[in-house]
C-alpha positions in Angstrom: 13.2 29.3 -8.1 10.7 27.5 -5.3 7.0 28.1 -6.8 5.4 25.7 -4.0 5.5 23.8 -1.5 3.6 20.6 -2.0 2.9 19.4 -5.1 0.4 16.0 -4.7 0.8 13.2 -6.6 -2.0 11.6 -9.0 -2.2 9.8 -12.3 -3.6 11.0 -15.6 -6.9 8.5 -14.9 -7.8 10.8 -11.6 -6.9 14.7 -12.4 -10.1 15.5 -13.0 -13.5 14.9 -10.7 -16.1 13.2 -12.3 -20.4 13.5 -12.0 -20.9 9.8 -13.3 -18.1 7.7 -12.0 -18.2 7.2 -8.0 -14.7 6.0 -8.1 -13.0 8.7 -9.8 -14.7 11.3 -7.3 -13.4 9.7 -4.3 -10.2 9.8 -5.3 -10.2 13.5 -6.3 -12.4 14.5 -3.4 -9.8 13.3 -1.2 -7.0 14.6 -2.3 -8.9 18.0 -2.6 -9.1 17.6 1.2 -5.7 17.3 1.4 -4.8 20.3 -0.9 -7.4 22.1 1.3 -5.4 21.4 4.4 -2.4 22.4 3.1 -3.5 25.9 1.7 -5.0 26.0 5.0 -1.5 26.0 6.9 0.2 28.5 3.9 1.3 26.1 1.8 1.4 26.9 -1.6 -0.1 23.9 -3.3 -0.5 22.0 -7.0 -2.0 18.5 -7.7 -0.4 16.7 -11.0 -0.2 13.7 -12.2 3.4 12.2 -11.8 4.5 11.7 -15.1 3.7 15.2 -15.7 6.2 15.4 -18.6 6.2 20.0 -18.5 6.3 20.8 -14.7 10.0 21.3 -13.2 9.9 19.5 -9.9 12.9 21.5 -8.8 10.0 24.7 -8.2 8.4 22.5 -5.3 9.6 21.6 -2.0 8.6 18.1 -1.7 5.9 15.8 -3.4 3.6 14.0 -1.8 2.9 10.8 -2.7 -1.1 9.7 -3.3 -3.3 7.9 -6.3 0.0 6.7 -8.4 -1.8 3.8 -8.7 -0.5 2.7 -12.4 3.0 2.5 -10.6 3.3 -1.4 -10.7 1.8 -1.2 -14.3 4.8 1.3 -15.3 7.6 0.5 -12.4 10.7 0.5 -14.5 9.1 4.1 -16.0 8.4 5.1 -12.1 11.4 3.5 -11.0 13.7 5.8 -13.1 11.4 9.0 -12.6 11.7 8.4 -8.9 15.2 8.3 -8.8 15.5 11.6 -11.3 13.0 13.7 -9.3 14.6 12.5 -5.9 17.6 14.5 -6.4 15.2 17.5 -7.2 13.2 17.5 -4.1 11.9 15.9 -1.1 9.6 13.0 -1.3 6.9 12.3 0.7 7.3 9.0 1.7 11.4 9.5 1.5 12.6 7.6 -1.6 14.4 5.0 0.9 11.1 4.5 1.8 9.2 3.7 -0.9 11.7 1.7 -2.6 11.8 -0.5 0.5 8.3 -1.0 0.8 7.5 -1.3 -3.8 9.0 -5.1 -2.6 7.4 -7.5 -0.3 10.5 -8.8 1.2 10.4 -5.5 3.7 7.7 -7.6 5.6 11.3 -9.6 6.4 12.6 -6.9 8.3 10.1 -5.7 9.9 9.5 -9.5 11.1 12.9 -8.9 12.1 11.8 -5.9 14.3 9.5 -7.6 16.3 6.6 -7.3 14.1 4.2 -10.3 13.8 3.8 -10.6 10.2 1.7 -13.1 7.6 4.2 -16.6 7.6 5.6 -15.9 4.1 8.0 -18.0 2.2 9.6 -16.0 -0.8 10.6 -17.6 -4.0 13.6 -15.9 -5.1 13.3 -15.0 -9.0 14.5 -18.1 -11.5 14.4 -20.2 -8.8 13.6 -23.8 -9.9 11.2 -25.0 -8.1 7.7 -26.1 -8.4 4.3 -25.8 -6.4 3.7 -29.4 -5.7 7.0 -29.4 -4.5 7.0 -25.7 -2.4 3.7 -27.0 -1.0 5.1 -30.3 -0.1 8.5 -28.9 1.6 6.6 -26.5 3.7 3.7 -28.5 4.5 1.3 -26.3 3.2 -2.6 -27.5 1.8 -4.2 -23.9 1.4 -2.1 -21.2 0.1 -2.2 -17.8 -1.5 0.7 -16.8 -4.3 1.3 -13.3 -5.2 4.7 -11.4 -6.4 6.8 -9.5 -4.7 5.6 -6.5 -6.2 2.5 -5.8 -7.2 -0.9 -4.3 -6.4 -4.8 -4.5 -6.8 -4.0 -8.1 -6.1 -2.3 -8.8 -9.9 -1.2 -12.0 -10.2 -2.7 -13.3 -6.9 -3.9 -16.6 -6.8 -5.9 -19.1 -4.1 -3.9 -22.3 -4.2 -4.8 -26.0 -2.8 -3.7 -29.3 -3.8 -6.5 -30.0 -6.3 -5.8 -26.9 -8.5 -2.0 -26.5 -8.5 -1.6 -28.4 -11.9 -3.8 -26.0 -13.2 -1.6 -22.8 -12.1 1.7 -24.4 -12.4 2.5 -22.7 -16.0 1.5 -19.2 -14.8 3.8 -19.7 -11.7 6.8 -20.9 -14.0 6.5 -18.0 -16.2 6.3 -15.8 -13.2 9.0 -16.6 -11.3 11.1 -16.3 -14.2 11.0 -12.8 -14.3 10.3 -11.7 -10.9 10.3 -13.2 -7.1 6.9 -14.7 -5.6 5.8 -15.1 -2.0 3.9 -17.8 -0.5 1.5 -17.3 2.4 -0.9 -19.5 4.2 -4.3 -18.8 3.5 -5.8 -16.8 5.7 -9.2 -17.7 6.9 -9.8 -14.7 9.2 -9.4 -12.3 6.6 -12.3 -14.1 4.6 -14.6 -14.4 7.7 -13.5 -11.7 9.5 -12.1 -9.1 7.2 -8.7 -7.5 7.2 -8.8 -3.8 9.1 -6.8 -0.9 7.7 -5.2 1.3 10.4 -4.0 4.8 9.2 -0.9 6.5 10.8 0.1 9.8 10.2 3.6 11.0 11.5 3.5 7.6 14.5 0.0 8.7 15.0 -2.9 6.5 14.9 -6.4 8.3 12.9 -9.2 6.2 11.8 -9.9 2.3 10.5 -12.0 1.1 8.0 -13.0 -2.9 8.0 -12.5 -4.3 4.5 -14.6 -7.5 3.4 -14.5 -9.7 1.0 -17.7 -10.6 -1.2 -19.4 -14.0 -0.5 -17.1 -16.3 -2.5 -14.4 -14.2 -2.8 -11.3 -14.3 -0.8 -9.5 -10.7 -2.4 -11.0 -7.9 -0.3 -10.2 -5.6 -2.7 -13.5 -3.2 -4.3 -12.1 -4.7 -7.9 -13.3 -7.9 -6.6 -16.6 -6.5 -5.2 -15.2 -5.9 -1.6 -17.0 -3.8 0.8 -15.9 -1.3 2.8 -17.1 -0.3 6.7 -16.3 2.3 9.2 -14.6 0.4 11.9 -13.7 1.0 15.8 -10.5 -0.6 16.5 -9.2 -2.0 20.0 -6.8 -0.7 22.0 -4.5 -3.4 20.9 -5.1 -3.4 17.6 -4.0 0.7 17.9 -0.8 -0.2 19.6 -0.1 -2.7 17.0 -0.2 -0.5 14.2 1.6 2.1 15.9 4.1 -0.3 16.4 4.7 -1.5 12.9 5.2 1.6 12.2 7.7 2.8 14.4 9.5 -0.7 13.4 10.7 0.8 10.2 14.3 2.3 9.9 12.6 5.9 9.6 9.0 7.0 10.2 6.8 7.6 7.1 5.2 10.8 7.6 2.0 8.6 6.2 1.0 5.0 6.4 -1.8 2.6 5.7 -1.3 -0.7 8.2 -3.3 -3.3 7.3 -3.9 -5.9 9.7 -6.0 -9.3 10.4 -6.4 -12.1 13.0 -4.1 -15.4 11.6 -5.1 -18.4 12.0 -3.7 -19.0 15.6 -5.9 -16.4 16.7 -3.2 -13.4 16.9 -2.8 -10.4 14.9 -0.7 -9.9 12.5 0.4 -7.4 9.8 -0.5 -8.4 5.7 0.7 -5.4 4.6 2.3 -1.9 5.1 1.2 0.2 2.5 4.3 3.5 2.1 3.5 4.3 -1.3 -0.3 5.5 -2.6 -2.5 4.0 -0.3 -6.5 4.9 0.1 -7.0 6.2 3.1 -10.0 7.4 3.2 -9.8 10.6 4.1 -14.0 11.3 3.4 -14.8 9.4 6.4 -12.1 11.3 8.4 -11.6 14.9 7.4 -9.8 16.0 9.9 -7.0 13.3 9.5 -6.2 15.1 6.3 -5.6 18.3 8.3 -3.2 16.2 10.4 -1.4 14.8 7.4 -0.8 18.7 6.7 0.5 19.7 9.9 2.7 16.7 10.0 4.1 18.3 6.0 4.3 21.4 7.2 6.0 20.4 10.5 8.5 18.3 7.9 9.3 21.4 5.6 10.2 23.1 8.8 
């Protein structure tokens, strides 16, 4: 029997608000504007966390996927749960989706598609290879190394030929139990900052401008980044739109993060199809879109 309609997804850190902890509120504020929205339309709505181990997934008509952001902490748990619950109701990304995009290598195809990505070099897992001689073959002096798949940068790691000694034991245990990419570093994104775009249903919203403190080249806030309201170009709207519509279905949400590379273009770090911030409290009303565009879906 169908109890609801939309059941958002959370994690056990972030089901309740908080009065002390800024962080915590955010997140829940948020996503109360999205459950807002969706009551608003007549959609019978619940927030849980995902690993909810007593609610029957088959009483909701999709999920929608938001602050799962222990994922890559637990990803053979989530891995498994997503393919149990996929065959109980409809995900929000699709469950092609978000397997595609939990692994860097979809920056590949969307290259493929005509998308101008970070240059990238991926190190296949128990490859063996090392990073004097990865840096050496590609003819690359200032690098960053992260894995395939990951998040709040884990495992990422500012490279140049004076410290690669230093990291080359942490890279050997790596790649030995999971694939690694290799990208240029980007100089842009440190004087510049790197722009997150969000899309909902092919349809550009708002930006924010993400920097990274002085000294610091993650822009991440769990590296002291900052965070800014930002009014993106035409192009830079078109672009995001664009990477987007490159993938083999459109995501009914999306987070496109983008940057000027060091020839001067721009170019697409990452695609974020999973549990993205996207900051609805600087854009209400693009949580009311992200409601018609469920609604519109369940239809």
């Amino acid at each position: 029997m169908i109890t609801y309609d939309c059941v958002i997804l959370t994690e056990q850190r972030y089901l309740n608000d908080s009065k002390t902890d800024a962080y915590k509120h955010n997140v829940y504020f948020e996503d109360r504007l999205v459950y807002y929205a969706l009551e608003e339309l007549g959609l019978k709505t619940l927030r849980l966390a995902w690993d909810d181990m007593f609610f029957d997934w088959s009483t909701t008509k999709s999920v929608l996927f938001r602050t799962t952001w222990d994922y890559f902490d637990r990803y053979d748990e989530f891995s498994e749960w997503l393919e149990i619950i996929s065959k109980q109701t409809t995900l929000l990304n699709s469950e092609a989706l978000i397997r595609w995009n939990l692994d860097k290598h979809y920056l590949l195809d969307l290259e493929k598609n005509g998308v101008q990505i970070t240059e990238s070099h991926f190190i296949e897992q128990g490859v063996k290879v090392s990073l004097t001689q990865l840096h050496h073959i590609l003819n690359w002096k200032d690098t960053v190394l992260k894995p395939c798949i990951s998040g709040a940068a884990r495992h990422t790691y500012k490279l140049n030929p004076e410290n690669l000694e230093v990291h080359e034991s942490i890279f050997q245990e790596l790649i030995a139990n999971e694939a690694m990419m290799l990208q240029p570093f980007q100089y842009n994104i440190v004087s510049k900052g790197e722009i997150s775009m969000m899309v909902f249903n092919g349809e550009f919203t708002h930006a924010m401008l993400k920097k990274a403190k002085a000294g610091e080249f993650r822009v991440q806030d769990d590296f002291g980044g900052s965070v800014h309201e930002y009014s993106p170009t035409a192009s830079e709207i078109e672009f995001a739109e664009t990477c987007v519509k490159a993938c083999n279905e459109l995501p009914i949400y999306a987070r496109v993060d983008i940057f000027e590379d060091n020839n001067g273009n721009l170019a697409l770090s990452e695609l974020e199809l999973i549990e993205p911030e996207l900051w609805f409290r600087t854009n209400p009303d693009a949580a009311k879109l992200l409601a018609q565009a469920i609604k519109q879906k369940l239809n």
